[in-house]
MIDOSE-1310 file (N, C-alpha, C; in nm, 2 decimals, decimal comma, always signed):
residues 241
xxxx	-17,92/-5,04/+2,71/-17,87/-4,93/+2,80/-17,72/-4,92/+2,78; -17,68/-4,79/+2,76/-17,54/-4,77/+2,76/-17,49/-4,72/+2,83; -17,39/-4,81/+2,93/-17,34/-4,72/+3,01/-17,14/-4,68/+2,97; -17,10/-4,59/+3,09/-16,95/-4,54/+3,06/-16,90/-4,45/+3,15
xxxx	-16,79/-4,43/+3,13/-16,73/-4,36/+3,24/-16,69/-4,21/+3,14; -16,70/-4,07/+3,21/-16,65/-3,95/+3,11/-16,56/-3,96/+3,19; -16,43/-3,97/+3,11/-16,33/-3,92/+3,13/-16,26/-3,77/+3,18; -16,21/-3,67/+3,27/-16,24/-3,57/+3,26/-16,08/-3,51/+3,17
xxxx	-16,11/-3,42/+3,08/-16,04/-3,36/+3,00/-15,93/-3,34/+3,07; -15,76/-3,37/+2,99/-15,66/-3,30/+3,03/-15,63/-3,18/+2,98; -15,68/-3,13/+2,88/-15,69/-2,99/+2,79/-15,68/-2,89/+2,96; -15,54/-2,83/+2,97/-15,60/-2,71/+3,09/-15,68/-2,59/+3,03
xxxx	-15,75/-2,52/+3,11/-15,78/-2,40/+3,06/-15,74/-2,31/+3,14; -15,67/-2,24/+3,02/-15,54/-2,07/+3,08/-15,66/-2,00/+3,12; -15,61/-1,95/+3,23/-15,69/-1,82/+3,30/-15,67/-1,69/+3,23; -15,79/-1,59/+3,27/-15,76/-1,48/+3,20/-15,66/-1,39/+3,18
xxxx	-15,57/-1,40/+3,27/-15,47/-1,31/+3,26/-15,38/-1,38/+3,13; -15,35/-1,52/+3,20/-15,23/-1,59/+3,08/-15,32/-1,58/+2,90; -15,45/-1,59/+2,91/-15,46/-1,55/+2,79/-15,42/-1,36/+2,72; -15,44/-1,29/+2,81/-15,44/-1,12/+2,83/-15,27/-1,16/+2,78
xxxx	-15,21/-1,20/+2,84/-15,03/-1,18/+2,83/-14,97/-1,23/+2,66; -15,07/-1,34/+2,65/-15,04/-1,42/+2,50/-15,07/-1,31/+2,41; -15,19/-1,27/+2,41/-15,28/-1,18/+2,31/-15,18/-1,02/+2,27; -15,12/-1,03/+2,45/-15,04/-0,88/+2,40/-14,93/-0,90/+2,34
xxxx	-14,89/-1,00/+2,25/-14,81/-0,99/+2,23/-14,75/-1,03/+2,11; -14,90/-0,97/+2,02/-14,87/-1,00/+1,83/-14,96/-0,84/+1,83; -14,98/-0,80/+1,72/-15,06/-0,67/+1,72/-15,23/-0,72/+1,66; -15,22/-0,88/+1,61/-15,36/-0,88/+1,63/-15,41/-0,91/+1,76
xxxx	-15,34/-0,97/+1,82/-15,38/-0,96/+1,95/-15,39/-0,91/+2,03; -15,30/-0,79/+2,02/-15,42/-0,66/+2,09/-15,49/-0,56/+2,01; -15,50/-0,60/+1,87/-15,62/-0,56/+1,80/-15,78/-0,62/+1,90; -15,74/-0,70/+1,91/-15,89/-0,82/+1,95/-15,87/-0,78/+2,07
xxxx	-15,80/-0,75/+2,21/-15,79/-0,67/+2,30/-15,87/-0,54/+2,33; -15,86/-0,47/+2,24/-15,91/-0,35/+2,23/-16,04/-0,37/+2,20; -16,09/-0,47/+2,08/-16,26/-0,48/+2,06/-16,31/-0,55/+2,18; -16,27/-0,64/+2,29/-16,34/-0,70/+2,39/-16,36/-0,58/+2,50
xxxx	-16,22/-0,48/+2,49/-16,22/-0,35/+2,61/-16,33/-0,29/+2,60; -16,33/-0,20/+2,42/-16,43/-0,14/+2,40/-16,56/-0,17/+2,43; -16,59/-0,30/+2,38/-16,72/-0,37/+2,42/-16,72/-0,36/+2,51; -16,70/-0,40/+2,63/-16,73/-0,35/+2,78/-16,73/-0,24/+2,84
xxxx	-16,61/-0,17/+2,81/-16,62/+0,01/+2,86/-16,80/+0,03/+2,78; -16,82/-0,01/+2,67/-16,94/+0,06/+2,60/-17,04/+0,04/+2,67; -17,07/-0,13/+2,73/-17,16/-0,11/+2,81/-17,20/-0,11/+2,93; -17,05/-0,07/+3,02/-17,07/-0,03/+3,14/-17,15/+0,11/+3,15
xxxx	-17,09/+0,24/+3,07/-17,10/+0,29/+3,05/-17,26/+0,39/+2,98; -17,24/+0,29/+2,88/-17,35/+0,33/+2,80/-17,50/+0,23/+2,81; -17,50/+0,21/+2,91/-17,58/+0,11/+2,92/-17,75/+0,17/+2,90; -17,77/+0,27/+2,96/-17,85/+0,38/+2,99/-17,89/+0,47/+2,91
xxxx	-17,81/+0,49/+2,85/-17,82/+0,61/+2,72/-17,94/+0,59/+2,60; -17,94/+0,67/+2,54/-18,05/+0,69/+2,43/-18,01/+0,60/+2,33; -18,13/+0,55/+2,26/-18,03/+0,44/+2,12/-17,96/+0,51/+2,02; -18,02/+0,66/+1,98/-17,89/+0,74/+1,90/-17,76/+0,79/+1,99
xxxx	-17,77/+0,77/+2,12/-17,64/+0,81/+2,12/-17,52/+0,64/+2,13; -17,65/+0,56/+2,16/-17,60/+0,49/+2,17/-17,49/+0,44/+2,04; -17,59/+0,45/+1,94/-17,56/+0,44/+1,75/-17,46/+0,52/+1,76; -17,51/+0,66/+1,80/-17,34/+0,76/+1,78/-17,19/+0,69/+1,82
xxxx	-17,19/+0,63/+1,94/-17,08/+0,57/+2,03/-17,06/+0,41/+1,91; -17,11/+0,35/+1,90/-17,14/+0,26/+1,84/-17,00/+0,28/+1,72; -17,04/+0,40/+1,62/-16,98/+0,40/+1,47/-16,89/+0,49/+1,51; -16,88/+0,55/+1,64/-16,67/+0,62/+1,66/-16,61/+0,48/+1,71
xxxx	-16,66/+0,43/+1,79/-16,57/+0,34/+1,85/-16,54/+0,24/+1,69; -16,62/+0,19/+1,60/-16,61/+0,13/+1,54/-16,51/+0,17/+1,44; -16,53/+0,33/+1,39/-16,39/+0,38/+1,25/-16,29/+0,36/+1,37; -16,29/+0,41/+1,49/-16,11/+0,35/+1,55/-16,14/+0,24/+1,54
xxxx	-16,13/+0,16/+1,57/-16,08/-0,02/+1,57/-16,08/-0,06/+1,42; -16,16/+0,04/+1,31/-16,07/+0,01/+1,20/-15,97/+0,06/+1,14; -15,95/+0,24/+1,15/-15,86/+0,25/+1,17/-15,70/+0,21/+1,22; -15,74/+0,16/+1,37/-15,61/+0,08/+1,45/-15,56/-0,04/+1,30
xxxx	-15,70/-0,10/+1,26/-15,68/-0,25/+1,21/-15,62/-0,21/+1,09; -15,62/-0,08/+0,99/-15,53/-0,09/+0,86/-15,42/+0,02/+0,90; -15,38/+0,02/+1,03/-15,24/+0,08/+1,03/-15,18/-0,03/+1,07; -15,21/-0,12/+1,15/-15,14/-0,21/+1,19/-15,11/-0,32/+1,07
xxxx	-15,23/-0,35/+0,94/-15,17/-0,40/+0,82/-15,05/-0,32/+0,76; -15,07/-0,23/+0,72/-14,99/-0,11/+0,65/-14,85/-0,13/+0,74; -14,86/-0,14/+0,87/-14,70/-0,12/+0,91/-14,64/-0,29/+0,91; -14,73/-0,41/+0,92/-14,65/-0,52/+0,87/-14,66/-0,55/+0,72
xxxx	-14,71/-0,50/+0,64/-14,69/-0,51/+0,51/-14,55/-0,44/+0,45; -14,55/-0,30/+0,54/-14,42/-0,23/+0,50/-14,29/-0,33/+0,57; -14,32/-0,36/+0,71/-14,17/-0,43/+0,76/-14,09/-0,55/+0,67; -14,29/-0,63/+0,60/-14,20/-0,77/+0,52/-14,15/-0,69/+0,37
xxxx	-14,21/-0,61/+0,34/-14,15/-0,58/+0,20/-14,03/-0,49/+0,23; -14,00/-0,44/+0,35/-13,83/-0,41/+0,37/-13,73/-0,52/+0,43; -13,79/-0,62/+0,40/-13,73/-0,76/+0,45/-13,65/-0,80/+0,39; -13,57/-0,89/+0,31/-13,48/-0,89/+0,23/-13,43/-1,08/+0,31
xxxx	-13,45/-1,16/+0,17/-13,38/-1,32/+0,20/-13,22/-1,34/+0,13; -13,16/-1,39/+0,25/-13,03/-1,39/+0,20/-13,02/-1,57/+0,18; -13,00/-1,60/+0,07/-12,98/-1,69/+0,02/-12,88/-1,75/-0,01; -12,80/-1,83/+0,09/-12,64/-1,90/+0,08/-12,70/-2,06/+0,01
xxxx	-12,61/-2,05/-0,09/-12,61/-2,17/-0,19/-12,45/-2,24/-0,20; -12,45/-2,36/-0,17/-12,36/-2,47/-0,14/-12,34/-2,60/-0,29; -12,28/-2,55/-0,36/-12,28/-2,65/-0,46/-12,19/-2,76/-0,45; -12,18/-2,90/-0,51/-12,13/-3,00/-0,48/-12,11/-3,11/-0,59
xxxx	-12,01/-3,16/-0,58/-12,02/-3,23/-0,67/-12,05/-3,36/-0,71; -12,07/-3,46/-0,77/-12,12/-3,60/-0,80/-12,07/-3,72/-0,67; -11,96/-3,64/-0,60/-11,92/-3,70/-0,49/-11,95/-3,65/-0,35; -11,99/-3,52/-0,37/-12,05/-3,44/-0,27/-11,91/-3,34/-0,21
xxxx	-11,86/-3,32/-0,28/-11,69/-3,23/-0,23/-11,77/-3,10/-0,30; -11,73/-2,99/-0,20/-11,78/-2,88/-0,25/-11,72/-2,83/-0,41; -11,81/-2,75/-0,51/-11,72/-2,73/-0,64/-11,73/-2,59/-0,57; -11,61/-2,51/-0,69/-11,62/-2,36/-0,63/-11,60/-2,28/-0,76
xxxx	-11,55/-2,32/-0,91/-11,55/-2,29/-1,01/-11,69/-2,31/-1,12; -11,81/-2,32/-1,03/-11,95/-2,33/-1,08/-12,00/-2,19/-1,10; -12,07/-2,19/-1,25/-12,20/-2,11/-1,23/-12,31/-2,12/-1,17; -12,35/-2,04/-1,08/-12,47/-2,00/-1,04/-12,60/-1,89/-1,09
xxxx	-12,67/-1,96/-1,08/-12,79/-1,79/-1,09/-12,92/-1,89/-1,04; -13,03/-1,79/-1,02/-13,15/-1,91/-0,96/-13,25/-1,76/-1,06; -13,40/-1,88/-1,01/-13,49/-1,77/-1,13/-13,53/-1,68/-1,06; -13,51/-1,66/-0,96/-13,55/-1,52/-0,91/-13,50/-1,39/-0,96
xxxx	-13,36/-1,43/-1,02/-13,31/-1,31/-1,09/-13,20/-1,28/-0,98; -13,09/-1,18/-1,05/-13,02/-1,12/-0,93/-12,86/-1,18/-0,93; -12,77/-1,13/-0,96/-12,65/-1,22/-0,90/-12,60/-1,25/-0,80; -12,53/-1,40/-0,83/-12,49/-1,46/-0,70/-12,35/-1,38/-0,70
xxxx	-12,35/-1,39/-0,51/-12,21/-1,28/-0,47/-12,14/-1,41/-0,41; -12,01/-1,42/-0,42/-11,93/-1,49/-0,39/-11,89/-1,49/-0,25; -11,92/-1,62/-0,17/-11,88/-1,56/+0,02/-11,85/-1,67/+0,04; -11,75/-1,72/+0,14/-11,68/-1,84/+0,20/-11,79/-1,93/+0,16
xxxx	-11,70/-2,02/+0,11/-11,80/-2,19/+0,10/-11,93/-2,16/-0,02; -11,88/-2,07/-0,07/-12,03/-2,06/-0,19/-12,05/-1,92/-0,24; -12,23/-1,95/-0,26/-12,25/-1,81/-0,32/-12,38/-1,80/-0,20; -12,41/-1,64/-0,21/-12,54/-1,57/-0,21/-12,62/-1,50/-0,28
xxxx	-12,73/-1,54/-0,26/-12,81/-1,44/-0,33/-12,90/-1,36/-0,23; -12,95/-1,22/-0,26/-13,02/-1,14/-0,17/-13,16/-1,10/-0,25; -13,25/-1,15/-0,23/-13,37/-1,16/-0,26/-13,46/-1,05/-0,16; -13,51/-0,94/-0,21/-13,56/-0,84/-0,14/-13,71/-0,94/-0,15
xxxx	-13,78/-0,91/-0,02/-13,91/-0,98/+0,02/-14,04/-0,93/-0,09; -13,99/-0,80/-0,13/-14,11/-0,75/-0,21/-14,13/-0,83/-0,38; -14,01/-0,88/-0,39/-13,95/-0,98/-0,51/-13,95/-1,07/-0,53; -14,02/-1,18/-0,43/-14,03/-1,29/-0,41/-14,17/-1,31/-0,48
xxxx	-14,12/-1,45/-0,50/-14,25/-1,49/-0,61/-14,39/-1,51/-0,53; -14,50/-1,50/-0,60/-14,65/-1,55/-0,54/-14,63/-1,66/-0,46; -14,56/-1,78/-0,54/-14,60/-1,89/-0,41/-14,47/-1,93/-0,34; -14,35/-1,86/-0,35/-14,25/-1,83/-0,23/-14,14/-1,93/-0,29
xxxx	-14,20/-2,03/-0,45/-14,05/-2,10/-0,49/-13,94/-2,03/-0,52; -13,86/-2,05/-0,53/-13,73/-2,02/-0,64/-13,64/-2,19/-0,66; -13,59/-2,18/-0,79/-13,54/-2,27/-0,82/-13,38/-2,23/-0,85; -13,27/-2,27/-0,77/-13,12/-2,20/-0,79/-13,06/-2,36/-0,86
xxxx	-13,01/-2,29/-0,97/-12,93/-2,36/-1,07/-12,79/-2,37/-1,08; -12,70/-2,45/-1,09/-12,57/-2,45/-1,11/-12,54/-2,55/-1,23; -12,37/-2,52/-1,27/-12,32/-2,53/-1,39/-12,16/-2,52/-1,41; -12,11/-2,63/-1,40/-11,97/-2,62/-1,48/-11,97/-2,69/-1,61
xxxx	-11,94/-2,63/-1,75/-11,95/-2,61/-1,90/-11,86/-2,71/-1,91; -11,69/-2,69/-1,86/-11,66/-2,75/-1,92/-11,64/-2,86/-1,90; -11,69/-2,94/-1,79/-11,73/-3,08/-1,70/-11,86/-3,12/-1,78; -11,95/-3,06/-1,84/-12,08/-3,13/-1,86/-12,21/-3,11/-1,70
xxxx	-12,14/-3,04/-1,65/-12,20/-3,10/-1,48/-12,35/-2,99/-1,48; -12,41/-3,00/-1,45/-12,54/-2,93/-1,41/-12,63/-3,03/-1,30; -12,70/-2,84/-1,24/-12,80/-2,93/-1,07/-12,88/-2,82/-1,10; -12,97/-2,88/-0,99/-13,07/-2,76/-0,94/-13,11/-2,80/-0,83
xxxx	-13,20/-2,73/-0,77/-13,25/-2,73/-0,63/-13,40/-2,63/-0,61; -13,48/-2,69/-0,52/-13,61/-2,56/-0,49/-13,59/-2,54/-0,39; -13,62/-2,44/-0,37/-13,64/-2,36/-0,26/-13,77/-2,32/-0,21; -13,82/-2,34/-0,12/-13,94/-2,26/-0,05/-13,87/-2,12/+0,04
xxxx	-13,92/-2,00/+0,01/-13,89/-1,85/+0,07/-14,05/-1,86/+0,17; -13,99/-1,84/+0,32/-14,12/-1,85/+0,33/-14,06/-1,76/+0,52; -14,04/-1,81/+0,63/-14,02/-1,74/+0,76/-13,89/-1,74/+0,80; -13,79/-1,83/+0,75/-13,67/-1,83/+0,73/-13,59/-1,72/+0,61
xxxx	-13,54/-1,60/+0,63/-13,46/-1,51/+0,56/-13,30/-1,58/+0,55; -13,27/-1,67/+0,60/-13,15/-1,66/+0,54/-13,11/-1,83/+0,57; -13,19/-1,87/+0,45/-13,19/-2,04/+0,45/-13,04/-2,07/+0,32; -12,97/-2,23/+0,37/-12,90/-2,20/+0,31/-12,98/-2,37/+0,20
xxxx	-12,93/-2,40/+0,07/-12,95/-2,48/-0,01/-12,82/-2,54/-0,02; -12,83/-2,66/-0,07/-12,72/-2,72/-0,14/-12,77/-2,79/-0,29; -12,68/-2,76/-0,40/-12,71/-2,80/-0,51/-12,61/-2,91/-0,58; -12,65/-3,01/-0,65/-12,57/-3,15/-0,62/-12,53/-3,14/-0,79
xxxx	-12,43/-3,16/-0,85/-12,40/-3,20/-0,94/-12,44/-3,30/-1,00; -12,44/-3,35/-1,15/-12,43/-3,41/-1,24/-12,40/-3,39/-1,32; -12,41/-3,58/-1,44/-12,36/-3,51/-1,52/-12,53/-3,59/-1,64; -12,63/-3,51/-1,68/-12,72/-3,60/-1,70/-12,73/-3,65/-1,85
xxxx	-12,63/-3,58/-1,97/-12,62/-3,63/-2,09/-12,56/-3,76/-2,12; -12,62/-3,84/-2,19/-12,60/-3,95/-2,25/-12,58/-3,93/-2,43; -12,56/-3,82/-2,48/-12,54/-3,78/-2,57/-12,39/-3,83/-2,65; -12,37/-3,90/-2,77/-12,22/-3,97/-2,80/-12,16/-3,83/-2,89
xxxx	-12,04/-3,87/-2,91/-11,95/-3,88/-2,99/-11,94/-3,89/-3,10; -11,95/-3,83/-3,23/-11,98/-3,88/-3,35/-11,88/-3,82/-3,43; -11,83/-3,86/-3,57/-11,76/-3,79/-3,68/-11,72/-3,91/-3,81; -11,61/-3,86/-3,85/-11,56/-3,94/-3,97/-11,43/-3,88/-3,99
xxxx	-11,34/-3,98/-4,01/-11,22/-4,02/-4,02/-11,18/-3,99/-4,15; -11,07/-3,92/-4,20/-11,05/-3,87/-4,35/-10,91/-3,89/-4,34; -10,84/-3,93/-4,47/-10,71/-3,94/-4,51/-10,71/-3,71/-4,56; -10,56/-3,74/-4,57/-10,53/-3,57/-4,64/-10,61/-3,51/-4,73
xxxx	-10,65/-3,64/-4,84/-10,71/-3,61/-4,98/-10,89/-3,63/-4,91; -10,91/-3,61/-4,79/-11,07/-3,61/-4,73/-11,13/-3,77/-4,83; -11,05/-3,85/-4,79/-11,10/-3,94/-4,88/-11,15/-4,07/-4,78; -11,26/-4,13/-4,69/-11,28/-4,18/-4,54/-11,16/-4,30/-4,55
xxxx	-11,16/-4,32/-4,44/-11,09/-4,46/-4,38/-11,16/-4,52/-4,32; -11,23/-4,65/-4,38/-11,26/-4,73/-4,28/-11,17/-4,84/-4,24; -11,21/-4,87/-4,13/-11,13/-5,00/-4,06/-11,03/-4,95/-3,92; -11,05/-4,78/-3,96/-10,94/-4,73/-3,81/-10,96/-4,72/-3,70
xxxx	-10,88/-4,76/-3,60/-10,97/-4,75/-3,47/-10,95/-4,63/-3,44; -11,04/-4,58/-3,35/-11,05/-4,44/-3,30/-11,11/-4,44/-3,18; -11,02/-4,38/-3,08/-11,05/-4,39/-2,90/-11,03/-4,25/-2,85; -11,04/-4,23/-2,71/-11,07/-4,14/-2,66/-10,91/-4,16/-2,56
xxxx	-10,83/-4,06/-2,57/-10,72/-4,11/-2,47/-10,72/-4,14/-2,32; -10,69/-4,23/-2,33/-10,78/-4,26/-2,15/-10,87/-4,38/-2,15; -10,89/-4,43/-2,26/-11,06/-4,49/-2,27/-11,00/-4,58/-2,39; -10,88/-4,66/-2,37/-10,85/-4,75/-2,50/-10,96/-4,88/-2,53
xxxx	-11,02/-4,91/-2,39/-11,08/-5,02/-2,43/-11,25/-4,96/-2,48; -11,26/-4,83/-2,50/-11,36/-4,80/-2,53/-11,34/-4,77/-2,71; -11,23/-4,79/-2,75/-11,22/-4,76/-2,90/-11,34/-4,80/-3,00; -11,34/-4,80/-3,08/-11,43/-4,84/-3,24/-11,36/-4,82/-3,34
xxxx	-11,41/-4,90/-3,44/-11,38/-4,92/-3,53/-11,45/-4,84/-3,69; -11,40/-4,74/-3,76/-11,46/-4,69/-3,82/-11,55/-4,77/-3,92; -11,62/-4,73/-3,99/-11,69/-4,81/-4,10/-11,69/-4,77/-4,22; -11,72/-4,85/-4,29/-11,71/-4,81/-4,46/-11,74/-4,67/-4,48
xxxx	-11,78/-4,60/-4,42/-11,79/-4,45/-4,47/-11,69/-4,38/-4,41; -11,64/-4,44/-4,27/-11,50/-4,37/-4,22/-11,57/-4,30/-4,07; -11,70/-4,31/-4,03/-11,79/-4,27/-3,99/-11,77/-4,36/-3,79; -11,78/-4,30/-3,74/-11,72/-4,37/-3,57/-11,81/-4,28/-3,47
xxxx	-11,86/-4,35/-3,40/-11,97/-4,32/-3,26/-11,87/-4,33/-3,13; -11,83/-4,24/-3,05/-11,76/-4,28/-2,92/-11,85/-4,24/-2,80; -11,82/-4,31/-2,71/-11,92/-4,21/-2,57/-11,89/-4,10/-2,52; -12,00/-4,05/-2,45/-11,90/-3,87/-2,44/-11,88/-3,87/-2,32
xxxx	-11,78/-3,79/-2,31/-11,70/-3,84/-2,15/-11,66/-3,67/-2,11; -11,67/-3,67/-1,96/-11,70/-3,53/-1,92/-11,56/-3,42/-1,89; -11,55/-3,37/-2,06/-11,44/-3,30/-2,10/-11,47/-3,20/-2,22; -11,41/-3,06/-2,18/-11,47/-2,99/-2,28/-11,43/-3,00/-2,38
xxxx	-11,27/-3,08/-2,44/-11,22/-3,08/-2,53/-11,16/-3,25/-2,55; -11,18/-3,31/-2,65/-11,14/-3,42/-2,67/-11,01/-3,43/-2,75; -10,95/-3,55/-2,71/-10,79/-3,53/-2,75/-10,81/-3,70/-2,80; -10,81/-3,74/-2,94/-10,87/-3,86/-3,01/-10,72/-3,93/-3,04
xxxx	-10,74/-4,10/-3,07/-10,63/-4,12/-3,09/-10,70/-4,22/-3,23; -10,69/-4,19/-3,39/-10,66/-4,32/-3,50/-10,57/-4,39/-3,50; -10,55/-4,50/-3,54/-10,47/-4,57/-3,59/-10,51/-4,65/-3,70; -10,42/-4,68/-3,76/-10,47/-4,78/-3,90/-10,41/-4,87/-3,91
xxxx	-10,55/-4,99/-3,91/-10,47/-5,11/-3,89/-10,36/-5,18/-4,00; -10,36/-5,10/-4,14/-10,28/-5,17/-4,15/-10,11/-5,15/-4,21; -10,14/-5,01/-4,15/-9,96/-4,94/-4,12/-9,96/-4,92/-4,00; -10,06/-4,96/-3,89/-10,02/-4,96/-3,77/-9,96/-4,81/-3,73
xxxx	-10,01/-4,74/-3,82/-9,96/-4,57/-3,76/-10,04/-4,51/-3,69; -10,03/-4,43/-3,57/-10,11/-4,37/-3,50/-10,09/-4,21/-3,53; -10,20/-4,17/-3,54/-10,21/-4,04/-3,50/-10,31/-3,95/-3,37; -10,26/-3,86/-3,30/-10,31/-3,84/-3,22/-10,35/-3,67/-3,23
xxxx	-10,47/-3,65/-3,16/-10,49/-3,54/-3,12/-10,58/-3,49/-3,24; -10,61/-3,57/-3,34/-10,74/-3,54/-3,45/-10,84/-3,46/-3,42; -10,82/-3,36/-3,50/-10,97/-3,29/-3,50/-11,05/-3,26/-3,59; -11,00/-3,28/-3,74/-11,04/-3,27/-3,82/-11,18/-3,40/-3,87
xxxx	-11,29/-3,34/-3,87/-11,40/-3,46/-3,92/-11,43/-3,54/-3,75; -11,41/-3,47/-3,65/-11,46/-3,53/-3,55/-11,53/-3,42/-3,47; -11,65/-3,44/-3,46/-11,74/-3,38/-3,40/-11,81/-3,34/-3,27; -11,83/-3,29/-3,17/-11,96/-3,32/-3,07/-12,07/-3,33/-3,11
x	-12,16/-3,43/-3,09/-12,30/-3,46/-3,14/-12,35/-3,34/-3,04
């Protein structure tokens, strides 16, 4: 035998009215309002009546409440597609200090407008993708720096993102070192100004690998060990990989 105690429920139950007040106050819910009214006016009413008139009453009352039900779609389908997401995008950099000389664009399409502390984008609701991502991209070229970020578009219209810099290539430095007559040098060291202890040393083909360091323009320094002459600012035979 099992015995036990029932606990009695804390769940309250709202009385009719506080349900009546909740319901009026989305349009499906006094869609569903109107079907419990009708239902009852019908058979206070019609209780008595013949079964065709009853049928008659039956399929008016029924085209209104479908009627009511695809104007009421039709006018929230019109409000969200005249909706419009404003989209404030905050880019940043590898230290988190705002950048301000970034490109932006995200794949929604659309240009970003320039407004205190960033950009915006304005994403009309009717242009929003099936499943509500967008992905907003940033980019300074001549840093190397690139971010991205998702986004979910979804009850919030004017959500803001932030997009974080990097820098994610690990891509070197390559070329070859030539005397006037293009004839190689090996043995010369060749550095990045700024970065002496990152030098190398060319090789029998005149041929040098450096790391790449986040600058659109490199300013190289050879020297040759054994006139000890430097030259600076080579471009000739030095490449970006």
């Amino acid at each position: 035998m099992v015995s036990g105690v029932v606990q009695p429920s804390t769940t309250a139950i709202k009385t009719l009215p506080e349900i009546i007040k909740q319901a009026s106050q989305s349009p499906l819910g006094i869609f569903a309002l109107m079907i419990v009214a009708l239902s009852i006016i019908s058979y206070a009413f019609f209780k008595s009546a013949k079964p065709k008139v009853k049928i008659s009453i039956f399929f008016a009352m029924l085209a209104g409440v479908v009627a009511y039900g695809v104007a009421i779609s039709r006018a929230a389908s019109a409000t969200s597609n005249a909706a419009v997401y404003r989209v404030r995008v905050i880019v940043l950099s590898s230290q988190g200090t705002p950048v301000d000389d970034s490109r932006v664009w995200s794949s929604a399409g659309g240009e970003a407008m320039r407004v205190e502390g960033g950009w915006q984008f304005v994403i009309p609701a009717a242009a929003k993708p099936a499943d509500g991502r967008v992905t907003v991209y940033a980019q300074v070229t001549a840093a190397f720096l690139t971010g991205q970020t998702e986004l979910q578009l979804a009850d919030d219209y004017n959500p803001t993102v932030k997009v974080q810099l990097s820098n994610p290539r690990l891509a070197d430095v390559q070329g070859i070192v030539e005397d006037s007559q293009q004839r190689a040098i090996p043995g010369a060291s060749v550095g990045v100004v700024g970065y002496d202890s990152e030098a190398q040393l060319t090789k029998a083909n005149g041929g040098c690998r450096l790391m790449r360091r986040t600058a659109s323009r490199y300013n190289c320094t050879v020297r040759d060990r054994d006139t000890d002459q430097t030259t600076r600012g080579v471009k000739q035979g030095i490449s970006r990989a």
